[in-house]
N, C-alpha and C positions, 0 to 999 in steps of 0.2 A: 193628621194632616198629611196629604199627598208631597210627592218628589214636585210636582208640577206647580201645587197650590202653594209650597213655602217658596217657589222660583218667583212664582207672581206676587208675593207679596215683598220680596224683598225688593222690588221694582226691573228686575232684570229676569229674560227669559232664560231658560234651564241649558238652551244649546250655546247660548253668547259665553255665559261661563264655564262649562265645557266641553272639552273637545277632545276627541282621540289624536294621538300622536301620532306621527307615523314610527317615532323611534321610540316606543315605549308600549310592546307588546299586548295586546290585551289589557290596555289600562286606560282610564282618565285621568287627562291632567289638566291644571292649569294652561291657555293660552300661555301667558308670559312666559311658561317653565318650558316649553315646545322650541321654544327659539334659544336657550339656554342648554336646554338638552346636546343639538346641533353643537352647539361652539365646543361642548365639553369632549364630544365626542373627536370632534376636528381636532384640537390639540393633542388629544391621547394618542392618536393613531398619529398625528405627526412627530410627536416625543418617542412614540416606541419606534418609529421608521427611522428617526434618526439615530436612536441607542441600536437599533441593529445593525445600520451600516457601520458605526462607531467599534461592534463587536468586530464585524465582521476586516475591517481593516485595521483591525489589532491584530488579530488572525494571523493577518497576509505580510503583516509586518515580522509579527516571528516566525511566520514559515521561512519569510526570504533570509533573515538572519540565519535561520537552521541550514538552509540551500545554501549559503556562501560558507558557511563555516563546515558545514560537509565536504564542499570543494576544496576549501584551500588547505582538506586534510588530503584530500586524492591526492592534489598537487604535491604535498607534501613526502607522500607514500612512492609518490611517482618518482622522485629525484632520489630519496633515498633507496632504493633498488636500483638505480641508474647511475652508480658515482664513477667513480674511474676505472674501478675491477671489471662494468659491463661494458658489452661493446656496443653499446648505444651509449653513451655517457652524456650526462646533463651537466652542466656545472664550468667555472673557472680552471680548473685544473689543462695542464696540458694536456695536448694528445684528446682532448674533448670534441667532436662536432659541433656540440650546441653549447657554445658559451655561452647565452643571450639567455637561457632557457627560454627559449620560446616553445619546444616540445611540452615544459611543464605548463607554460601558459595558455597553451591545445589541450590539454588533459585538463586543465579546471575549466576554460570556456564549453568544453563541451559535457563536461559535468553537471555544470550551470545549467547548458541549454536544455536541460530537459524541462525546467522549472516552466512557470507561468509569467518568465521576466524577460524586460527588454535588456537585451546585455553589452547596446552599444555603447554604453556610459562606464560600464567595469573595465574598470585597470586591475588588472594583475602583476606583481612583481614576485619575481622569486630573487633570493637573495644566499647569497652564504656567508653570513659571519665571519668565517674560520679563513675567507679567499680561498676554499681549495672543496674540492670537491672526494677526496679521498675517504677511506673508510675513519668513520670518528670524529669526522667534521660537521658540521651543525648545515641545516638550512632553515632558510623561513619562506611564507608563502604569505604576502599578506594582499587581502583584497579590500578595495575601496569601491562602491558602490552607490550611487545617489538613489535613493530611494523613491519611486515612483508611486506617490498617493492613488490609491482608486477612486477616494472623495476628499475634494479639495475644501477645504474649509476655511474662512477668514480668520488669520491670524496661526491660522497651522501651517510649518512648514515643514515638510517631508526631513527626513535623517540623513546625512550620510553614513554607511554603515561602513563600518573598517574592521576588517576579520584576519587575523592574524595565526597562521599554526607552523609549529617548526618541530623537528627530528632531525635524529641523527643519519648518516647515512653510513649503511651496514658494508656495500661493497660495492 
């Protein structure tokens, strides 16, 4: 018996039940499965678009923690080669220009700005434990950062990231 004669007998014609797909290359499918196809495909592609951006703003997350904790090592390198022995001197001690460290606070903001961040929200503080800026005294560099999501998502809320580095300073 023919493709056509068992169509006819089963009461239905042979094109009603089926049909090419457009999403299902060189095949016959079911009608019903045609529209099922669609949905499966829709979710897949929005599950992997959303696990990429997901990758991707992990990514970006720890690059920027890498960028601030790089910088508030400059900053760090910065004060300690600048204590009281140089004549640029960073720090508390007498006889210093820049007591505020603001010079060190120029050297990580612009360390920073190379990055791919907005850096009007970073505070920078540089600090010295010891109050003195002399050879053998401690500094810290610690940076705070709000962290600016690429994809905002409900019920995620961006980090504030706090970066901390300190050395001694040599002279």
């Amino acid at each position: 018996m023919t493709t056509a004669a068992k169509a006819e007998v089963s009461g239905r014609p042979l094109a009603v039940r089926l049909k090419a797909c457009p999403f299902k290359a060189e095949m016959r499918v079911r009608a019903e499965d045609c529209g099922s196809i669609l949905i499966e495909f829709a979710l897949s592609v929005w599950t992997l678009l959303l696990l990429t951006f997901l990758i991707f703003e992990f990514c970006m997350t720890v690059y920027t923690y890498s960028v601030l904790s790089d910088a508030a090592r400059e900053g760090v390198r910065y004060a300690i080669v600048h204590g009281t022995d140089s004549a640029s001197c960073s720090g508390p001690s007498t006889g210093c220009a820049d007591t505020t460290g603001s010079n060190v606070k120029t050297v990580v903001t612009g360390y920073a700005g190379v990055s791919f961040h907005d850096l009007t929200n970073m505070t920078v503080t540089p600090s010295w434990p010891d109050s003195a800026s002399t050879p053998a005294s401690r500094v810290k560099v610690t940076i705070n950062y709000p962290y600016v999501a690429y994809l905002s998502l409900p019920g995620f809320t961006a980090p504030t990231m706090q970066v901390t580095a300190e050395g001694r300073i040599v002279y």
